[in-house]
C-alpha positions in Angstrom: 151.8 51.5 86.0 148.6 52.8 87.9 148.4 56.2 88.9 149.1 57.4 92.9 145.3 58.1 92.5 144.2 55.0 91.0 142.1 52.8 93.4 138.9 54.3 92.8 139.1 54.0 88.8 138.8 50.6 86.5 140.3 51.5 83.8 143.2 53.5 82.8 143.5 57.0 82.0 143.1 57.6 77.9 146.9 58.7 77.1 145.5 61.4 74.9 143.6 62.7 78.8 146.9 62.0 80.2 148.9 64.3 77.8 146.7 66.7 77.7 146.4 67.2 81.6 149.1 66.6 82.6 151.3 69.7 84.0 154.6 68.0 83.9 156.8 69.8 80.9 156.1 73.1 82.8 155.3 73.0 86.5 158.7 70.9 86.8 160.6 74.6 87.1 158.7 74.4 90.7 160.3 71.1 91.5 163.1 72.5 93.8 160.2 75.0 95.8 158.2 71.4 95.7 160.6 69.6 97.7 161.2 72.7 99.8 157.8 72.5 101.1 157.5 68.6 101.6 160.4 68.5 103.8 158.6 71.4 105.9 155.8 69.3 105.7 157.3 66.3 107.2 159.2 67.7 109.6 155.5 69.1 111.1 154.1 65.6 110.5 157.2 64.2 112.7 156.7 67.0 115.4 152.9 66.6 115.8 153.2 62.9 116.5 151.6 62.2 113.0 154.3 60.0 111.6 157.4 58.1 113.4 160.7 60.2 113.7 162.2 57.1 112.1 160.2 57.7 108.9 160.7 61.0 108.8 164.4 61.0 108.7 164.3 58.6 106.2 161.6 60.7 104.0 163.8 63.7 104.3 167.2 61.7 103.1 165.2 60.6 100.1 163.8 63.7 98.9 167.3 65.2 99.7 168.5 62.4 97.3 166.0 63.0 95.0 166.7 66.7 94.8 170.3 66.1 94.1 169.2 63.7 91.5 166.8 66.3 89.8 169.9 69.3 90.2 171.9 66.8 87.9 169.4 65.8 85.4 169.2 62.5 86.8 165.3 61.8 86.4 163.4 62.0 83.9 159.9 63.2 84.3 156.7 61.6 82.9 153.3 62.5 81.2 152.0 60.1 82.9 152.8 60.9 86.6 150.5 64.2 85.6 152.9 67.0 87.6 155.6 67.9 89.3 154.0 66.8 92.7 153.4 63.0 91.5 156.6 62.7 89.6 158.6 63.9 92.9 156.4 61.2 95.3 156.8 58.5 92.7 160.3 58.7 92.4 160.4 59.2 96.2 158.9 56.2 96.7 161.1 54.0 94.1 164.5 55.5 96.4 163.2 54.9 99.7 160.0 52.6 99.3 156.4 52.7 100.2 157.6 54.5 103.5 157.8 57.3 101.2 154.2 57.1 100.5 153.5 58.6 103.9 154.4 61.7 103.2 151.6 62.8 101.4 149.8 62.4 104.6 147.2 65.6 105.8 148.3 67.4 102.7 146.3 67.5 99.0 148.0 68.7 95.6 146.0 71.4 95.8 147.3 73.2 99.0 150.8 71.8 97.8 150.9 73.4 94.2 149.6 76.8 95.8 152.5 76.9 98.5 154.8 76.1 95.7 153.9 79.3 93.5 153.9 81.0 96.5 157.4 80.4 97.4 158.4 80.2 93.7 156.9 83.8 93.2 158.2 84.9 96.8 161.8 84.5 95.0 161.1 85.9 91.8 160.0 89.1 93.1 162.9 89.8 95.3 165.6 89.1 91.9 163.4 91.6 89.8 163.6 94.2 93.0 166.9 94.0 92.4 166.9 94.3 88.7 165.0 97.5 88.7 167.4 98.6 91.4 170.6 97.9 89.0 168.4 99.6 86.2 167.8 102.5 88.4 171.4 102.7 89.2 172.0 102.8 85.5 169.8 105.9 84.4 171.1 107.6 88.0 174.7 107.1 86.5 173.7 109.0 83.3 171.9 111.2 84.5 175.1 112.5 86.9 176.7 112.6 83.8 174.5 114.8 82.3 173.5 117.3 84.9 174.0 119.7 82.4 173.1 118.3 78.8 170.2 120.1 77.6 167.3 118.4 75.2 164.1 119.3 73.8 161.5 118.7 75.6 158.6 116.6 74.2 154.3 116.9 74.2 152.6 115.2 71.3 156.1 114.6 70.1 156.7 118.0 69.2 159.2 120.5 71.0 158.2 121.6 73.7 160.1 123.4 76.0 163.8 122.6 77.0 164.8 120.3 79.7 168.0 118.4 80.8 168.3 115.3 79.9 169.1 114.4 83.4 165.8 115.4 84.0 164.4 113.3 81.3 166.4 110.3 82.8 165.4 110.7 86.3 161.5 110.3 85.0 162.0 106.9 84.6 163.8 106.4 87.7 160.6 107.2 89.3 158.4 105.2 87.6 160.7 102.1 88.2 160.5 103.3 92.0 157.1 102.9 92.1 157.3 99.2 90.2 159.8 98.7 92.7 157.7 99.5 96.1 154.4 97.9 93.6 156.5 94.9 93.8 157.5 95.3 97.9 154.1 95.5 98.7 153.3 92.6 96.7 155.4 90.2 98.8 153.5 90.7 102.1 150.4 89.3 100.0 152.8 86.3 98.4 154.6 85.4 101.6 151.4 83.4 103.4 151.3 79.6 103.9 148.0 77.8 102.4 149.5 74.0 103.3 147.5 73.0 105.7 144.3 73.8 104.1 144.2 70.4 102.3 141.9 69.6 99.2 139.5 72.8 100.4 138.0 71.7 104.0 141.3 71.6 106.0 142.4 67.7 107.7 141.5 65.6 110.1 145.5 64.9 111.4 146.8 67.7 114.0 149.0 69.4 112.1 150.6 72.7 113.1 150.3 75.1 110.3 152.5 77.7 112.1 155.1 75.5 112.8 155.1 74.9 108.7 155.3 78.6 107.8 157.9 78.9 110.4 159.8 76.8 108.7 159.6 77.9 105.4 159.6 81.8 106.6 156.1 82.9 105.5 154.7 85.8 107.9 151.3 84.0 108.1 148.8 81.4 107.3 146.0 81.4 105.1 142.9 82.2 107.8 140.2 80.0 105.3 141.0 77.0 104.1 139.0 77.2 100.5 140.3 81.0 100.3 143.5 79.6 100.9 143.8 76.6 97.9 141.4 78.7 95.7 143.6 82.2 95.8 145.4 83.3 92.8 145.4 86.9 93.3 149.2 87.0 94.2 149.7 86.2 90.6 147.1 87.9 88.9 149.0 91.3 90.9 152.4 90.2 90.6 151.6 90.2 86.6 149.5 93.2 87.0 153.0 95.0 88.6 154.9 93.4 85.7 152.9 94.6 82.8 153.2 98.3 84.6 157.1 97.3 84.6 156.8 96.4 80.7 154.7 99.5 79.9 157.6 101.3 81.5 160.5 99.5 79.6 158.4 99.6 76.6 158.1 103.5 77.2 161.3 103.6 77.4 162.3 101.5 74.4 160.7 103.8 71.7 162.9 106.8 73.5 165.6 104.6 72.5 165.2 103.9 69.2 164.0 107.5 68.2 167.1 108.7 69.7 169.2 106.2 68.3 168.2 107.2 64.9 169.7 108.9 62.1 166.9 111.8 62.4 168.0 112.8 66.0 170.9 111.3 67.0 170.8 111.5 70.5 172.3 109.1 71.8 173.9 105.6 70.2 173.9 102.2 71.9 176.7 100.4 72.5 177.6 98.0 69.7 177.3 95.0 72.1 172.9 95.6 72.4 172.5 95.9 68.5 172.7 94.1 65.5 173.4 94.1 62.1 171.5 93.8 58.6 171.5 91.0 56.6 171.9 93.0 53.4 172.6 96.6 54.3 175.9 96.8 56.0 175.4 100.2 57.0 172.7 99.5 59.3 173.0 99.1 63.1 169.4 97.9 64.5 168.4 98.8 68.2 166.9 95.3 68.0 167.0 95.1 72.2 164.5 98.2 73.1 162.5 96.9 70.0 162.4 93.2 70.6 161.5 94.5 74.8 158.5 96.2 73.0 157.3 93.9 71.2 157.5 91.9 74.4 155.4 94.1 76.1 152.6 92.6 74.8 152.7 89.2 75.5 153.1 90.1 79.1 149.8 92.2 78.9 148.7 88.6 77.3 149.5 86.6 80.4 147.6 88.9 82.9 144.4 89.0 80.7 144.8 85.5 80.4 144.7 84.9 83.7 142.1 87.4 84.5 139.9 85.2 82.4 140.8 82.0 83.5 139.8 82.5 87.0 136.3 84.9 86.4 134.0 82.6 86.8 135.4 80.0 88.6 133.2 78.2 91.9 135.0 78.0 95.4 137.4 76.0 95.7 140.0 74.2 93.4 139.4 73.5 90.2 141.1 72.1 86.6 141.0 75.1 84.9 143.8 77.2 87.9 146.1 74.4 85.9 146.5 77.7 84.1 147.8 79.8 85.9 151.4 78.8 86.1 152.9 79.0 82.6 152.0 82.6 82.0 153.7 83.3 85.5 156.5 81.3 84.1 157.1 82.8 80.9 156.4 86.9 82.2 159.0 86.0 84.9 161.5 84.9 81.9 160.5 88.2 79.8 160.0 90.4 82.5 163.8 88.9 83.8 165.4 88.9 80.6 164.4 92.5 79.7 165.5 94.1 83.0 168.9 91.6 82.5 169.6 93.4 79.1 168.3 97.2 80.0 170.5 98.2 83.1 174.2 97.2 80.9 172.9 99.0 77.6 172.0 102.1 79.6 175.1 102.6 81.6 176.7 102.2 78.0 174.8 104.5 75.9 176.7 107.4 74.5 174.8 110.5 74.7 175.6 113.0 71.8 175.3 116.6 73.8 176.7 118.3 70.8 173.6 117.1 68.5 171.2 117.9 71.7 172.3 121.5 71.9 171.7 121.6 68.2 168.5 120.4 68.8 167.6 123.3 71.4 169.5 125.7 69.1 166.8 125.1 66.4 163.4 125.5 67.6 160.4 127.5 69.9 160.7 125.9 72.7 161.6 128.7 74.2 158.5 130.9 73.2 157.0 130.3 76.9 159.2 132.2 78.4 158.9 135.1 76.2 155.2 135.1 77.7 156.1 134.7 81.2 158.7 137.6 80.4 156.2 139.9 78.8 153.6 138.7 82.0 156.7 140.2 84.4 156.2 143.0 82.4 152.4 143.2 83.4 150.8 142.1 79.9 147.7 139.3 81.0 149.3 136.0 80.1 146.1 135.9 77.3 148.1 138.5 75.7 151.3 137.9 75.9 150.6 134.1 74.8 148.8 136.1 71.2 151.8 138.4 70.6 154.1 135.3 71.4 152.1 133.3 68.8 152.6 136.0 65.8 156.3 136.2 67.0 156.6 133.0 66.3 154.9 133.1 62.9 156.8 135.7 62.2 160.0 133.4 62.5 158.7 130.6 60.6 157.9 132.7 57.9 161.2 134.8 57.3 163.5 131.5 58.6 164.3 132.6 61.8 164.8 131.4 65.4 163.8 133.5 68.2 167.6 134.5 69.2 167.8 135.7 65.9 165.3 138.5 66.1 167.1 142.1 66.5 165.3 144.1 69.2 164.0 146.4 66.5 161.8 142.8 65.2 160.3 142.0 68.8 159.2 145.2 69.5 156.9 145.4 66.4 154.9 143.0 68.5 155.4 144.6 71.7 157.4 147.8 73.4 157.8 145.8 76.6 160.7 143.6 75.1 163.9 145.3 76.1 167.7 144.1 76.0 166.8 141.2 78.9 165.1 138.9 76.4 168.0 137.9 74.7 169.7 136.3 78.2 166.1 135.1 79.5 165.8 133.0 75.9 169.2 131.4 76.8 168.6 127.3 76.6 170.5 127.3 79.9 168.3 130.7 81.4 165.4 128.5 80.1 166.1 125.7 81.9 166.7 127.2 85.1 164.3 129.2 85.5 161.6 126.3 86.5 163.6 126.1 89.7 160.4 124.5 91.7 160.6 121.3 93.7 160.6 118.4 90.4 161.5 120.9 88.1 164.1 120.6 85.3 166.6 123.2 87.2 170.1 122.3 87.7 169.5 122.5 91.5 166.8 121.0 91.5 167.7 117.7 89.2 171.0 117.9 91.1 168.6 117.7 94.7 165.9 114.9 92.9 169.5 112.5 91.8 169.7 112.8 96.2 166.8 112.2 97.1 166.2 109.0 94.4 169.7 107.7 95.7 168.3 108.0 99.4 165.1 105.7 98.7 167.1 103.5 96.9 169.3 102.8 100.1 166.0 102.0 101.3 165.0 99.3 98.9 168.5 98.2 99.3 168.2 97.3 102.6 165.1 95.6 102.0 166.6 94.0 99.8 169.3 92.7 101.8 166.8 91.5 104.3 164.6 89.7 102.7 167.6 88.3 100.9 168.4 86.4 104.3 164.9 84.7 104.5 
């Protein structure tokens, strides 16, 4: 059968070209955002004069057919109709006959593929909003639960100084915020109309580009018509905001398998997000945070990719932007399928507080505030850091934790220690005494929990909003 294309060419197309440029086995996930935009399309074409009502009607009742048909897994999709585009007008055609050939008119594949990943993507970004919103509800919810659960602290993944784990939760809460208004930001870039623009130079019929993007709800049109089919840079930042998003999970992740495991024993996921060993029965994998990881990668893969792809490319459309859909495709599925398992395994996660405590119990990381103590005092912080660092030698050396030093011990390294060091190295005194605005203070995790739950509201709204375009 000879291509849509075909009148210019003698001979047919090699079916080894045809396999291997044709777009078909992936751009059909854009099929129902295809026929989304073609009956905007039409619509305009009746309203401008450009083609008989009569045709019209009976376009849109045959892609609406066809649509219906596609939902059910009615048609089957060929190599040789290239992509999802020709595949949708050729089976158009064969429901409704040649009239359906007209509605292709002032249009080109390449303003039509363009609008497609732009509504495709302006969907996609509004479900992962609202992932990272359930994910952020999840750490929220633990970390209200643990308001007063106290853990080491971590630089260079050595103890540090203490910290609630609230604290600790509430850290990621942020960074998903950010990823969250990354995304937000993202869609006034996504949600702009390039149909209209046709192959690169615009058409000769009178269409009415506004009247399209009213239609399909974009804020605005494309202002050039090459800029507007040659663009990818809503793509190359929504997988920019997605590798941060990864890079944050992934973070995350290797939190949750040190905890998980037997040398801390923090916390312990919930049976239903691990899995087993093949040959040691004793074993209970955190294959989730690992396998979201490893994923990471791949993610960072698809952004490079496309980086790549379009460096060096010449205004306006060309072969090579075939690429730039399945690595969209396949972060959205990752990025998706990550954020799908993270938010249930979080609010499930059984924190050990006992073990925590335990943790606090046995180590320095309470040696800074011995030097802001003996600072109080009026020692130069220089000082007090040096007697601080032989106190704590001292310890290592004879087995001993600071609360285990009699008063008689800490005054060999200096007469200003008095009774009062014994509450000030309290984990909980510890803690509570970095009572500054984003500090790990009861009060003032208590008063960051608010004020995360009031921007939230925010992007739930938005969320809602945009949910009714």
């Amino acid at each position: 059968m000879s291509k849509l294309w075909g009148g210019r060419f003698t001979k047919q197309t090699n079916h080894l070209v045809e396999e291997y440029t044709a777009s078909i086995n992936f751009d059909k996930a854009l099929a129902e955002e295809d026929i989304q935009g073609s009956l905007a399309h039409v619509s305009m074409l009746g309203k401008c004069g450009i083609l008989p009502q009569e045709d019209v009607e009976t376009i849109k009742v045959g892609l609406q057919t066809v649509l219906g048909k596609i939902r059910a897994g009615e048609i089957e999709f060929s190599v040789s109709d290239e992509d999802i585009h020709m595949n949708i007008e050729k089976n158009l055609i064969d429901q409704i006959g040649p009239v359906g050939g007209k509605l292709h008119t002032g249009r080109s594949r390449n303003d039509q593929v363009a609008t497609d990943m732009h509504l495709y993507l302006r969907a996609r970004v509004i479900e992962i909003v609202g992932m990272l919103h359930t994910l952020q509800e999840a750490l929220i919810g633990q970390a209200r639960d643990n308001v007063d659960t106290i853990v080491p602290g971590y630089t260079h993944l050595q103890r540090a100084q203490p910290i609630l784990f609230a604290h600790h939760l509430m850290a990621y809460v942020s960074m998903f915020q950010r990823d969250a208004e990354r995304l937000m930001d993202s869609y006034k870039r996504i949600n702009v109309l390039p149909l209209g623009a046709g192959a690169l130079a615009g058409t000769t019929f009178p269409i009415d580009r506004h009247f399209v993007a009213e239609q399909l709800q974009f804020d605005r049109v494309y202002e050039n018509s090459l800029d507007a089919v040659s663009d990818r840079d809503f793509i190359v930042e929504f997988l920019a905001d997605a590798s941060l998003i990864m890079m944050h999970l992934s973070r995350l992740s290797e939190e949750l398998v040190l905890w998980s495991s037997t040398e801390f024993s923090f916390v312990e996921l919930d049976d239903a997000f691990c899995t087993g060993s093949s040959i040691m029965p004793q074993k209970k994998n955190p294959d989730v945070p690992e396998l979201v990881r490893g994923k990471t990668g791949r993610v960072y893969g698809n952004l490079i990719g496309l980086l790549t792809v379009l460096k060096s490319l010449p205004l306006a459309y060309n072969k090579d932007m075939q690429e730039d859909k399945e690595g969209m495709f396949d972060t959205v599925a990752t990025l998706e399928g990550a954020l799908q398992l993270f938010a249930p395994m979080i609010a499930t996660m059984k924190v050990n507080k006992d073990r925590m405590r335990e943790a606090v119990n046995k180590d320095f990381s309470n040696a800074t505030d011995i030097a802001d103590f003996l600072v109080n005092k009026g020692l130069p912080f220089r000082q007090a850091h040096e007697v601080i660092g032989k106190t704590v030698l001292y310890c290592i050396q004879n087995g001993k934790y600071l609360l285990d030093l009699s008063l008689d011990e800490f005054t060999q390294f200096s007469e200003l220690f008095d009774e009062e060091i014994y509450a000030v190295l309290q984990p909980e005194a510890v803690v509570n005494a970095r009572n500054v605005y984003g500090g790990t203070a009861s009060e003032q995790v208590c008063d960051a929990i608010k004020r995360s739950e009031a921007i939230m509201r925010l992007t739930n709204q938005w969320l809602v909003e945009h949910a009714e375009e």
